[in-house]
C-alpha positions as CSV (number, residue, x, y, z in Angstrom):
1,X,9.9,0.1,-25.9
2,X,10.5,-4.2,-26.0
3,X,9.3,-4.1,-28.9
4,X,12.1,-2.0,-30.9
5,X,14.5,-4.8,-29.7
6,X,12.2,-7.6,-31.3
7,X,13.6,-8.5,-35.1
8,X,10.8,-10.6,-36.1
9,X,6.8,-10.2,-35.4
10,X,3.8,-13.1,-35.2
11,X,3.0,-11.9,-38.7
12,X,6.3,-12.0,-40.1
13,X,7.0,-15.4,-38.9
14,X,4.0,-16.6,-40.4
15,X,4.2,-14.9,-43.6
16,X,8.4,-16.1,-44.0
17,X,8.5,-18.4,-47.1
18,X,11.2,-20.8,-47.5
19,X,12.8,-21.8,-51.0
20,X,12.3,-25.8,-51.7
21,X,14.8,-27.6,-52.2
22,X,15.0,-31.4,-53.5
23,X,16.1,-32.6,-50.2
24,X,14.6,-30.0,-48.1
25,X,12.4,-30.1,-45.1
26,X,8.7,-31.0,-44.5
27,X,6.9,-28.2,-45.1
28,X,3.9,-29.4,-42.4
29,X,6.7,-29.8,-40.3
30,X,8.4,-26.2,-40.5
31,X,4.8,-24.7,-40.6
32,X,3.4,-26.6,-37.5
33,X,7.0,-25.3,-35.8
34,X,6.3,-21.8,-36.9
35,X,3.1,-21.9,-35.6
36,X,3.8,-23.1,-32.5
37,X,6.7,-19.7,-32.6
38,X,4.1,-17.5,-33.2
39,X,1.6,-18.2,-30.5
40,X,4.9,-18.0,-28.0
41,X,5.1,-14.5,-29.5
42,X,2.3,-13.7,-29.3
43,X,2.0,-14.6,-25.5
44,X,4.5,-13.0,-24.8
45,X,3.3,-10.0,-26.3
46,X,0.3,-10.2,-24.5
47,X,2.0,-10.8,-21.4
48,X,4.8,-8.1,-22.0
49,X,2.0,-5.4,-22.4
50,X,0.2,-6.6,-19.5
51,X,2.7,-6.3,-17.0
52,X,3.8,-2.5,-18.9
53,X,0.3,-1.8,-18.1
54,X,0.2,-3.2,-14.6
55,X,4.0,-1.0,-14.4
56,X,2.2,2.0,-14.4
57,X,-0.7,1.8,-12.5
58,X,1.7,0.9,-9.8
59,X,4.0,3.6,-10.7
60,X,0.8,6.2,-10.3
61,X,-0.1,4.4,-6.5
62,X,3.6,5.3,-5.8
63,X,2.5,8.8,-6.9
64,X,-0.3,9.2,-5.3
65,X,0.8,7.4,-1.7
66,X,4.0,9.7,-1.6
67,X,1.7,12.3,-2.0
68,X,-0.8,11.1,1.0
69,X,2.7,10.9,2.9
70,X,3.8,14.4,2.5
71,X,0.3,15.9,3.3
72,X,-0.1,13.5,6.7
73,X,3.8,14.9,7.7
74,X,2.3,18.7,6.7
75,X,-0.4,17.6,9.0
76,X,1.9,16.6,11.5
77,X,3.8,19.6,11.6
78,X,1.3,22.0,12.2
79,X,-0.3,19.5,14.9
80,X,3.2,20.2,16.4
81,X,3.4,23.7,15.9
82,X,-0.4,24.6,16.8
83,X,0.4,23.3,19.9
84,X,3.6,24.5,21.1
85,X,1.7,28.4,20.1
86,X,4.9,29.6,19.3
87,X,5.8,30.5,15.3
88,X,9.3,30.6,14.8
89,X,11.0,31.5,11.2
90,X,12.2,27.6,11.5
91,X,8.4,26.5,11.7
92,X,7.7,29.3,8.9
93,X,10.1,27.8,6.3
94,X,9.6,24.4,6.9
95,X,5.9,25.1,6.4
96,X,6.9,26.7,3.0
97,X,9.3,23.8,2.4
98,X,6.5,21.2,2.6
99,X,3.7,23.6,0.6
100,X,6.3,23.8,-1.9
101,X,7.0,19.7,-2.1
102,X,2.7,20.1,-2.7
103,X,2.7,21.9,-4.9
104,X,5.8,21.2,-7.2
105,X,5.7,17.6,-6.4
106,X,9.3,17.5,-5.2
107,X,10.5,13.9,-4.2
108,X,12.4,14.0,-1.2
């Protein structure tokens, strides 16, 4: 996804050749600069795929502690309701409301 917004890559930067001119520059000069370019690209690469990567698996633990939540308040719930011994429809739909966040994976 960065990526696409990148013009130039490590490679390309160290592949560029530049026409000489008379009065033009050092070339050890433009190639130590380039080289110096293309290990800050490619740390930033590494680090931009590192933290992509590091992204997701905390995108997944927000999955999976959302779904921990909704089956402790399910838990909760019929805690509540096994105790009180009376069912009412109210106690019946919210029981198919939360079976239904389960199972669908609805974010509330």
């Amino acid at each position: 996804m960065y990526k696409e917004n990148i013009i130039l890559t490590p490679k390309e930067i160290l592949e560029k050749e530049f026409k000489i001119d008379a009065r033009g520059y050092r070339m050890q000069e433009v190639d130590k600069f380039l080289d110096i370019i293309i290990g800050d690209y490619n740390e930033l690469f590494n680090t931009i795929d590192r933290l992509e990567d590091e992204k997701e698996q905390l995108l997944n633990d927000i999955m999976r502690l959302k779904q921990e939540i909704r089956t402790i308040k399910t838990n909760i719930e019929v805690a509540k309701n096994n105790g009180e011994r009376e069912v009412t429809n109210l106690d019946i739909i919210r029981r198919i409301s939360q079976l239904e966040k389960l199972v669908y994976g609805k974010n509330e």
